[in-house]
C-alpha positions in Angstrom: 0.0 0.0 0.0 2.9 2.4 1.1 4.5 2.3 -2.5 0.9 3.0 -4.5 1.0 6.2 -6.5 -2.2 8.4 -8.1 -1.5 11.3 -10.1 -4.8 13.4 -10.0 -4.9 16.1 -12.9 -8.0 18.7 -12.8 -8.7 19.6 -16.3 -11.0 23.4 -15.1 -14.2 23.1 -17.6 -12.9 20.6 -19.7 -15.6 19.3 -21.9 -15.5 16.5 -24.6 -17.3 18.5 -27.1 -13.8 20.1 -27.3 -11.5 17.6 -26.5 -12.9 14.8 -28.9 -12.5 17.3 -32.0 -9.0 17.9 -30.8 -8.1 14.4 -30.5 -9.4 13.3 -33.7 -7.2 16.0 -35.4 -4.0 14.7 -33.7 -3.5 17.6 -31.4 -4.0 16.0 -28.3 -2.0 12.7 -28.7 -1.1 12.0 -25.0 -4.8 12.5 -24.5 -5.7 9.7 -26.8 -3.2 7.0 -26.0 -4.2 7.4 -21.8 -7.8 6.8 -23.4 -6.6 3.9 -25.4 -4.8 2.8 -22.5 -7.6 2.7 -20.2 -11.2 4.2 -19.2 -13.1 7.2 -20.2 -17.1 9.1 -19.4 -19.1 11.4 -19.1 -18.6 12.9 -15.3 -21.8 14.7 -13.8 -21.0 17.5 -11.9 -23.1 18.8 -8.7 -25.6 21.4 -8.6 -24.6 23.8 -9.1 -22.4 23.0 -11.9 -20.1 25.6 -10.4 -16.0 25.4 -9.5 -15.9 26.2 -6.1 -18.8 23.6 -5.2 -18.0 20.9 -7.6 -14.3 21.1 -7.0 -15.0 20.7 -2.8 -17.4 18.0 -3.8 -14.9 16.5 -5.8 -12.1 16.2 -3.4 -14.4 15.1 -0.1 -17.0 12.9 -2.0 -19.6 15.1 -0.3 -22.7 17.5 -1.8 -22.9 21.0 -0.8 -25.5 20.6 1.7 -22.8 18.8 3.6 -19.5 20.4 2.7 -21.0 23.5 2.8 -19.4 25.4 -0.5 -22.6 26.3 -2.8 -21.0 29.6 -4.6 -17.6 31.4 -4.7 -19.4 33.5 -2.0 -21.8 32.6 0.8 -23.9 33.7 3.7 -23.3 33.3 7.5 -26.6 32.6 8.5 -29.8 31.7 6.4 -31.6 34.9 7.1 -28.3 37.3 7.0 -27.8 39.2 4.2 -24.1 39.6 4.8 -22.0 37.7 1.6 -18.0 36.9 1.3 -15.6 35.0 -0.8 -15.2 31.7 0.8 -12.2 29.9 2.1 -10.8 26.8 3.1 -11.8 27.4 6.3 -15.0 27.2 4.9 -15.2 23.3 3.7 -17.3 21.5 6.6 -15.8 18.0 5.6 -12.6 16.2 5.1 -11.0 16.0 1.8 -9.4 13.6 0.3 -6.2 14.9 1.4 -6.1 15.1 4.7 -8.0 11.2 4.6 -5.2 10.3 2.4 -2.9 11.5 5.8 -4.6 9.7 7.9 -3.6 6.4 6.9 0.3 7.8 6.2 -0.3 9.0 2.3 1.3 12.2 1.9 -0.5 14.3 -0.2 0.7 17.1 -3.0 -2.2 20.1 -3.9 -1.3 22.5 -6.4 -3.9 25.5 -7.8 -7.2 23.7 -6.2 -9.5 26.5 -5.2 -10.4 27.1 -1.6 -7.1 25.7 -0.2 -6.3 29.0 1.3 -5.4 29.7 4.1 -3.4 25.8 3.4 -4.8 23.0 4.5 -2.7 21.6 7.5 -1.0 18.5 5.7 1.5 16.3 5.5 2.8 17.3 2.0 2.8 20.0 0.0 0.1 23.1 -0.9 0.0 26.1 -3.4 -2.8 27.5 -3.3 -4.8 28.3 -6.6 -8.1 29.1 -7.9 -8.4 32.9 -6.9 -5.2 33.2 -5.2 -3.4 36.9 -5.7 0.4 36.7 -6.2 0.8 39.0 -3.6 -0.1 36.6 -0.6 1.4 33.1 -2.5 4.4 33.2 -0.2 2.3 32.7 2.6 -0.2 30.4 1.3 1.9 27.9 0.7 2.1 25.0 2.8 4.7 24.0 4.4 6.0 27.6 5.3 9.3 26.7 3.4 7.8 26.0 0.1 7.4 29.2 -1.6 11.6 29.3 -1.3 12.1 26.0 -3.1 10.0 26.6 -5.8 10.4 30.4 -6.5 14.1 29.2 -8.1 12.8 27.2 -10.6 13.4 28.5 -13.7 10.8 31.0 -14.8 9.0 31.4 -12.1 6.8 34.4 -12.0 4.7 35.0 -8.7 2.6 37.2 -11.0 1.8 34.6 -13.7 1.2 31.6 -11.8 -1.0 32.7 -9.3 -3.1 36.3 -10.1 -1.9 39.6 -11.5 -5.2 41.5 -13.1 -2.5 43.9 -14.7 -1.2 41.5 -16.9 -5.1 40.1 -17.8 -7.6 42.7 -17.2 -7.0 44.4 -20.3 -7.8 41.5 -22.5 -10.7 40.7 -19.7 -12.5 44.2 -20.1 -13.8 44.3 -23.6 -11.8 41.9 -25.3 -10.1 43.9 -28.5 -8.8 41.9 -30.6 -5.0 42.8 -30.6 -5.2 41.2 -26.9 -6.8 37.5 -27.2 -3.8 35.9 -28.3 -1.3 37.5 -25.9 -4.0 36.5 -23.1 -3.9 32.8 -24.7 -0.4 32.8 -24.4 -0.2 34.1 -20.8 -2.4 31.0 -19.7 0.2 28.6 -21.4 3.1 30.2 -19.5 1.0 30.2 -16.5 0.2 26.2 -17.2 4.0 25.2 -18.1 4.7 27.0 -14.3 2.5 25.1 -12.8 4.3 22.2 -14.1 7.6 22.6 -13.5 6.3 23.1 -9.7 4.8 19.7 -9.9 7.7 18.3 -11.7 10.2 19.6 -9.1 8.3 17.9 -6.0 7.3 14.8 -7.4 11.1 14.5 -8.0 12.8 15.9 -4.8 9.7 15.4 -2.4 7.1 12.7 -4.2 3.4 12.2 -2.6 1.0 8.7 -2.6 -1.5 11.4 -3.9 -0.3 14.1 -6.7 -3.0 16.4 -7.7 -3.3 19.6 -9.6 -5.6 22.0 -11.6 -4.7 23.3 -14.8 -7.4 26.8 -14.9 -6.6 28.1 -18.2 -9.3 25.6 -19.8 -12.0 27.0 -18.3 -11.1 30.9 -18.9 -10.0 30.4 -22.6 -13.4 28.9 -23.1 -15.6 31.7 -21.3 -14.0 34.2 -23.4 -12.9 32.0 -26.3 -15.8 29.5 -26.8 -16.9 30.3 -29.9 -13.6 30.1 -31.6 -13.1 26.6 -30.1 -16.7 25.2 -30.6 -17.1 23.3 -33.5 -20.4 23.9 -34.1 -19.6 27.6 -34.1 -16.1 27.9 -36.3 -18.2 28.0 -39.7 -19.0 32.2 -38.3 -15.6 32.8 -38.3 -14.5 34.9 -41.0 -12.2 37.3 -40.2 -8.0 36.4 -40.2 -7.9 37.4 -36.7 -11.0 35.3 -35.8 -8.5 32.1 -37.0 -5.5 33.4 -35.3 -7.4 33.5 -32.0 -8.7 29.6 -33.1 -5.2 28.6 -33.4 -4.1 30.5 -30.4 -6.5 28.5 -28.1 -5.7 24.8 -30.2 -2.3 25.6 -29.3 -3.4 25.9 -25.9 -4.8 22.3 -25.7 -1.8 21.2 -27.6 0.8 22.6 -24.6 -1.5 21.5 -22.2 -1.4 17.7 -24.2 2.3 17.8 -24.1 2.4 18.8 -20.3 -0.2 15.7 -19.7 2.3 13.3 -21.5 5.2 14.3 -19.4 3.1 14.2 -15.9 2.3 10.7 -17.0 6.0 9.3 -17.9 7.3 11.3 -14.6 4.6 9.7 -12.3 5.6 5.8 -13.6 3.8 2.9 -15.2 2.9 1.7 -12.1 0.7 4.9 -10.9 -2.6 5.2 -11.4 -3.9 8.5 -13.8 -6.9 10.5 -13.0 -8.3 13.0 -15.3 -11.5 14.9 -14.6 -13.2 18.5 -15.0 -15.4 20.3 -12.3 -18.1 20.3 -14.8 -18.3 20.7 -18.6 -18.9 24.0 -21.2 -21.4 25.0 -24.1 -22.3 28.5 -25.4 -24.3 31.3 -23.3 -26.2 33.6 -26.0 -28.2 35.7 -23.5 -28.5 37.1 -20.1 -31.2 36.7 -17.1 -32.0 39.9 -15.0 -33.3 37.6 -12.0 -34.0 40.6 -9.6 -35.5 42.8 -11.8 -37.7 39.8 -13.2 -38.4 39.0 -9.5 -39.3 43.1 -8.8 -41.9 43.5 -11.4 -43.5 40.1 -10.0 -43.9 42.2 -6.8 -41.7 39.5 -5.4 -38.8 42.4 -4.8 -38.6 45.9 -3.5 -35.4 48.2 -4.5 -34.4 51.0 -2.6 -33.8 53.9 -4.6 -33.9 51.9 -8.3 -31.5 48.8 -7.2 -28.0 48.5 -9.1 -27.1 49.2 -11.9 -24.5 48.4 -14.4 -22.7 51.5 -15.4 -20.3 52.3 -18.1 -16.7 51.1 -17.0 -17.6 50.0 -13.7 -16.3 47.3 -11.7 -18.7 45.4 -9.3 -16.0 45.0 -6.4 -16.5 43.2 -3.3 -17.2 46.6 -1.6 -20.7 47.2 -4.0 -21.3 43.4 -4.4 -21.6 43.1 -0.6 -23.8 46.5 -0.5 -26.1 44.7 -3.5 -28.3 43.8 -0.1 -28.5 47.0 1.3 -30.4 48.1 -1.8 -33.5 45.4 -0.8 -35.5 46.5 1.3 -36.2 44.0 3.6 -39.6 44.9 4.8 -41.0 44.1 1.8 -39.0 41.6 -0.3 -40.2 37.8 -0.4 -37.3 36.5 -2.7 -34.0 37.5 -4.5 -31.0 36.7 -5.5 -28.0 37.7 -3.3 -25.5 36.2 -5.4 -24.6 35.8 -9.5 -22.8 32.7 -10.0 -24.6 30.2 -7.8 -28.2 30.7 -10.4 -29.9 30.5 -6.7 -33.0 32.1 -5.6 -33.3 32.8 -1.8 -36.6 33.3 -0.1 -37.3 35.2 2.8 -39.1 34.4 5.4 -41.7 35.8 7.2 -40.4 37.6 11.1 -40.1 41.0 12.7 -37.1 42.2 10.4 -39.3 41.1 7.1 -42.4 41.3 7.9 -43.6 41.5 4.0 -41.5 38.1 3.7 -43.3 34.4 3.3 -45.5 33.9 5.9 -43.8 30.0 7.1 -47.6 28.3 6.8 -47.5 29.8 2.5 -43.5 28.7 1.8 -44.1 25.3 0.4 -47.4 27.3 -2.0 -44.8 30.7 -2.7 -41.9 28.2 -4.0 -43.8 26.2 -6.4 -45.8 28.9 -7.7 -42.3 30.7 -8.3 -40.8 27.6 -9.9 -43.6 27.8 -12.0 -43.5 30.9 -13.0 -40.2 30.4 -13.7 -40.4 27.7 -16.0 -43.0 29.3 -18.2 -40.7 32.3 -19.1 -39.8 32.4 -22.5 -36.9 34.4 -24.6 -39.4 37.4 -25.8 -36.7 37.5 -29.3 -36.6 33.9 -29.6 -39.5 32.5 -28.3 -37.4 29.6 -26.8 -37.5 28.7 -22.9 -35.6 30.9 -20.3 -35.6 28.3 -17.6 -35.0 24.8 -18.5 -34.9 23.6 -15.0 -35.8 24.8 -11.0 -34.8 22.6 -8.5 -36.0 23.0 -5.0 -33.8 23.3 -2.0 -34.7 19.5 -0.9 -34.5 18.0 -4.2 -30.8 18.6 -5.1 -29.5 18.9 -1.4 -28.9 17.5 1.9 -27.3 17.7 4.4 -26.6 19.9 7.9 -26.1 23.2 6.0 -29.3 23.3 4.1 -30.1 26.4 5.9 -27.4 28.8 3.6 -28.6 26.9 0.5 -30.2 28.8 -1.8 -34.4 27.8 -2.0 -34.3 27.3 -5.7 -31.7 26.6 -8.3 -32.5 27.6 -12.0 -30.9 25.9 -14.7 -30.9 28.5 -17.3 -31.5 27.2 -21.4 -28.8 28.0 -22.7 -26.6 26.9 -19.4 -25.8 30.8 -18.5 -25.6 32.5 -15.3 -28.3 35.0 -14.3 -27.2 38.9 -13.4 -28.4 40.5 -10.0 -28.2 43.6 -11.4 -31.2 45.9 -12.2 -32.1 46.4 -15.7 -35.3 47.8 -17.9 -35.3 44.4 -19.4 -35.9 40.9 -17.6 -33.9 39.1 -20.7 -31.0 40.2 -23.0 -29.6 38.6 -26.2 -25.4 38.7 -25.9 -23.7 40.0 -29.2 -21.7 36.7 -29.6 -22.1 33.3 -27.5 -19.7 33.1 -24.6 -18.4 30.1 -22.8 -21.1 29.0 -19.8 -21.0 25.8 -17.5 -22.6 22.2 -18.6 -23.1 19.5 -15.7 -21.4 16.9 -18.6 -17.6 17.5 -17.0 -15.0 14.6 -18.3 -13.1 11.6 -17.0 -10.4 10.0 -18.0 -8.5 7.2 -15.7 -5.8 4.6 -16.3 -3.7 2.1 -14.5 -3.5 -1.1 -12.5 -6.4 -2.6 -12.5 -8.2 -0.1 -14.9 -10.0 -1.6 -17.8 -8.5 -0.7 -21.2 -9.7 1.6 -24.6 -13.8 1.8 -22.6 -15.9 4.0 -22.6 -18.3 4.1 -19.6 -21.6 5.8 -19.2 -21.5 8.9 -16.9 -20.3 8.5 -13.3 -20.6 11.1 -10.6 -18.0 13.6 -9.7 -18.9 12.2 -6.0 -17.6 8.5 -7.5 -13.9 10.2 -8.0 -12.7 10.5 -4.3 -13.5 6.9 -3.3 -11.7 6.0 -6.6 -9.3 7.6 -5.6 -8.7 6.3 -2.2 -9.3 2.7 -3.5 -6.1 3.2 -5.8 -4.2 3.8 -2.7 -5.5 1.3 -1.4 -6.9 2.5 0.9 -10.5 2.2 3.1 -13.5 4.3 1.9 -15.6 6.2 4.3 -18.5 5.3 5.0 -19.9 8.5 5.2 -18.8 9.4 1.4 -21.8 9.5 -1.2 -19.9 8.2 -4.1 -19.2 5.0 -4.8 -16.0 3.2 -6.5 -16.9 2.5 -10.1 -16.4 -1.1 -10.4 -17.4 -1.3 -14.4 -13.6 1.2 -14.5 -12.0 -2.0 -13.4 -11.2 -5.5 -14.8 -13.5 -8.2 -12.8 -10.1 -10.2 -11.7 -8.7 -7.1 -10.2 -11.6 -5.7 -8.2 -12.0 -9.9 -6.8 -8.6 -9.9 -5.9 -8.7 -6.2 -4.6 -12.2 -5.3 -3.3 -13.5 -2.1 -1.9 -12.4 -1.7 1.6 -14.9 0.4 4.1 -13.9 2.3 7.2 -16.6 3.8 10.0 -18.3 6.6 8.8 -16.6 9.9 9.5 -18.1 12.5 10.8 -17.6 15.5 8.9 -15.6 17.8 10.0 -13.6 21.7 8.8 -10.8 21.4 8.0 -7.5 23.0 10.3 -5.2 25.6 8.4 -1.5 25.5 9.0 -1.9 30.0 9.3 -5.4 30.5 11.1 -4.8 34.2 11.2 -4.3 34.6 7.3 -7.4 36.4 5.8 -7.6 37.7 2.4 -7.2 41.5 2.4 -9.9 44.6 0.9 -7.3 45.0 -2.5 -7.1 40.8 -2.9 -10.5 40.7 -2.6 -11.0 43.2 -5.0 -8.6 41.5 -7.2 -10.7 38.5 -7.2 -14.1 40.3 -7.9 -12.4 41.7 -10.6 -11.6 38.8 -12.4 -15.2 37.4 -12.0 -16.8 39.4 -13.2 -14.5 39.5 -16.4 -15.4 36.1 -17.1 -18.6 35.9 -16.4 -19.3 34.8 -13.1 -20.4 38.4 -11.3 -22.8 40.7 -13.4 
């Protein structure tokens, strides 16, 4: 067991409508011979199909209801108003890494969101997803780290974690002079990345090797439509192309990196690849608030927010979106962009216009009906393909933060909070929006070779996982090991191996007084809402 090896590699987004046309082109060889070589499906993501909660679901094998991550941003109590970013202190269960500790794996984590402050482990972490360059040194984990690996050559603090200088002007508006030096940022950032993981599974190698390669997911908000097949026939334009073969050399980099992760982590290791959720094309936009305001559902103060020329919706101005409600007569609203979540409020003393609790069940399905029966007023086509309520999609002890509907939008898009004279939008040209069709990819002992499976959950990945160590599976985990992954003999010889359930539990930090400052935070908001997520 001590001498088992799993190399996990997060592909952000990654969706086999993309990946399929690259590999049948020859641009993704590594890609195809790891398929050849063993197992590959369809991986559904949680709902929301978002990074934050599908990641965290993805590395404890819990739902948001119990890990407790359902947005990049969340509430403290179910009728507070107050939002912030989330952190790692955030995650209410254990992940895999610090279960991969507790029976004497060390564990490496590099660029997995909502690992700062770090994660208390044995092994390594650099922190990733929204992390700002300025605060890497002490995010790593252990406090040594950022020394060793800030010698290796090329390192740039501001590349591979977050420096909106060298992005926001491609980010805000997008000329076209800027794509491809934007592109090619992300493949600097990527090859850093890996020379990181290249160094320590070399001089200080982990049971459990993970990391998360971002740039997929931000080349296709901005980028879908020169990457979508179904959408490179409107391309016209010689810039249009170079962009196209700007982001195709992406994937080809990012092929060549997989290759070399494989051959460094050994024949006898086990490969993971997986996405937090998949991708498809957004072609409008959902003013949720202002829909729910001239339902009489809402009440602005003084007109609600609005998006101005220029402006930036920072932390500051996202946080005040709630003091523009007012409270004494709102029954429902959205407090949050990214997380497509309706909340409803509750009828007491500091809402009395709120949802009397004996009419809650009757106000949420007369919403969710309402809901569904909204229809593009250009197109004629749906809005609202999907409204889930709170106890359909989630369970768990922290039910009482999650949002009381979830709307899956039609074309997969995120709604906006902010006001607007319209309820629905067309965009100029399709962006890049989340799918719950992510992508999985796994070879090794024991792993069946050149299949393809039907779906599996993003919840069956950490037990997977844990079974490659061999190692026992929590009880308590809501995924299960995919037995049709691996040959009959094998799983006989080798079968799943169950431990008591664990209760879950937060996670410690190695720095408990590290918080993210007002300018990080700001940093962060800023590059949400440049792709997509905040509007």
């Amino acid at each position: 067991m001590g001498n088992r090896r799993t190399l996990l590699i997060g592909l952000d987004g990654a969706t086999f409508t993309i990946l399929d046309s690259l590999v049948s082109e020859g641009l993704m060889p590594s890609l195809a011979t790891l398929q050849g070589s063993g197992v590959r499906a369809e991986l559904r993501t949680i709902i929301p199909a978002l990074t934050p909660p599908a990641w965290t679901s993805l590395a404890t094998g819990r739902s948001p209801g119990w890990h407790g991550i359902f947005d990049f941003f969340g509430k403290d109590q179910a009728q507070g108003h107050h939002i912030r970013l989330l952190t790692s202190r955030d995650i209410g269960c254990e992940t895999l890494w610090s279960m991969a500790n507790r029976h004497g794996v060390r564990a490496t984590v590099l660029n997995f969101p909502l690992t700062f402050p770090a994660p208390a482990i044995d092994g390594h972490i650099v922190p990733g997803g929204w992390m700002p360059w300025r605060q890497l040194r002490l995010g790593c984990h252990p406090s040594d780290l950022y020394e060793k690996i800030k010698v290796l050559d090329g390192f740039n603090p501001r590349e591979i974690a977050m420096d909106m200088a060298h992005e926001e002007k491609a980010l805000e508006g997008c000329k076209r002079e800027e794509f491809q030096p934007w592109i090619e940022l992300h493949i600097r950032r990527e090859k850093l990345w890996f020379r990181v993981l290249e160094f320590l599974m070399r001089e200080e190698p982990s049971g459990l090797t993970s990391v998360l390669f971002d740039g997929v997911d931000k080349i296709q908000h901005l980028c879908w439509r020169f990457l979508d097949p179904a959408l490179a026939s409107r391309l016209s334009e010689p810039w249009e192309f170079q962009v196209r073969d700007s982001c195709r050399n992406y994937f080809r980099e990012i092929d060549r990196i997989i290759g070399r992760l494989v051959e460094s982590a050994g024949p006898e290791a086990t490969i993971l690849i997986a996405s937090d959720h998949g991708f498809g094309a957004q072609v409008r936009t959902f003013f949720v608030n202002s829909w729910l305001q001239r339902q009489g559902y809402l009440t602005w103060v003084d007109g609600g927010p609005k998006a101005e020329e220029g402006e930036v919706l920072g932390m500051a101005r996202l946080g005040r979106h709630s003091f523009l409600l007012d409270w004494t007569r709102t029954k429902a609203y959205a407090p949050m962009p990214s997380g497509n979540g309706i909340h409803v409020v509750k009828q007491d003393e500091q809402h009395p216009g709120g949802v009397p609790p004996g009419e809650y069940d009757a106000f949420c399905e007369r919403l969710r009906q309402q809901l569904l029966s909204l229809h593009d007023p250009e197109t004629g086509k749906p809005l609202v393909s999907q409204v889930w309520r709170r106890e359909q999609v989630f369970q768990g002890p922290r039910l009482d933060v999650a949002p009381d509907l979830t709307l899956v939008l039609e074309d997969g898009g995120l709604i906006s909070i902010l006001a607007s004279e319209q309820d629905v939008m067309q965009r100029p040209s399709p962006t890049g929006a989340h799918r719950p069709e992510g992508v999985f990819v796994a070879c090794g002992p024991g792993i069946l070779r050149g299949k393809t499976l039907p779906a599996i959950s993003i919840l069956d990945v950490a037990p997977l996982i844990l079974y490659s160590l061999g190692l026992p599976v929590p009880a308590s985990l809501e995924g299960r090991v995919p037995e049709e992954a691996l040959e009959p003999e094998a799983f006989r010889s080798t079968p799943v191996r169950q431990e008591g359930s664990q209760e879950p539990k937060s996670q410690s930090v190695s720095e408990p007084t590290m918080v993210l400052d007002p300018e990080a935070e700001a940093e962060i908001l800023k590059r949400l809402q440049a792709l997509g997520y905040v509007e």
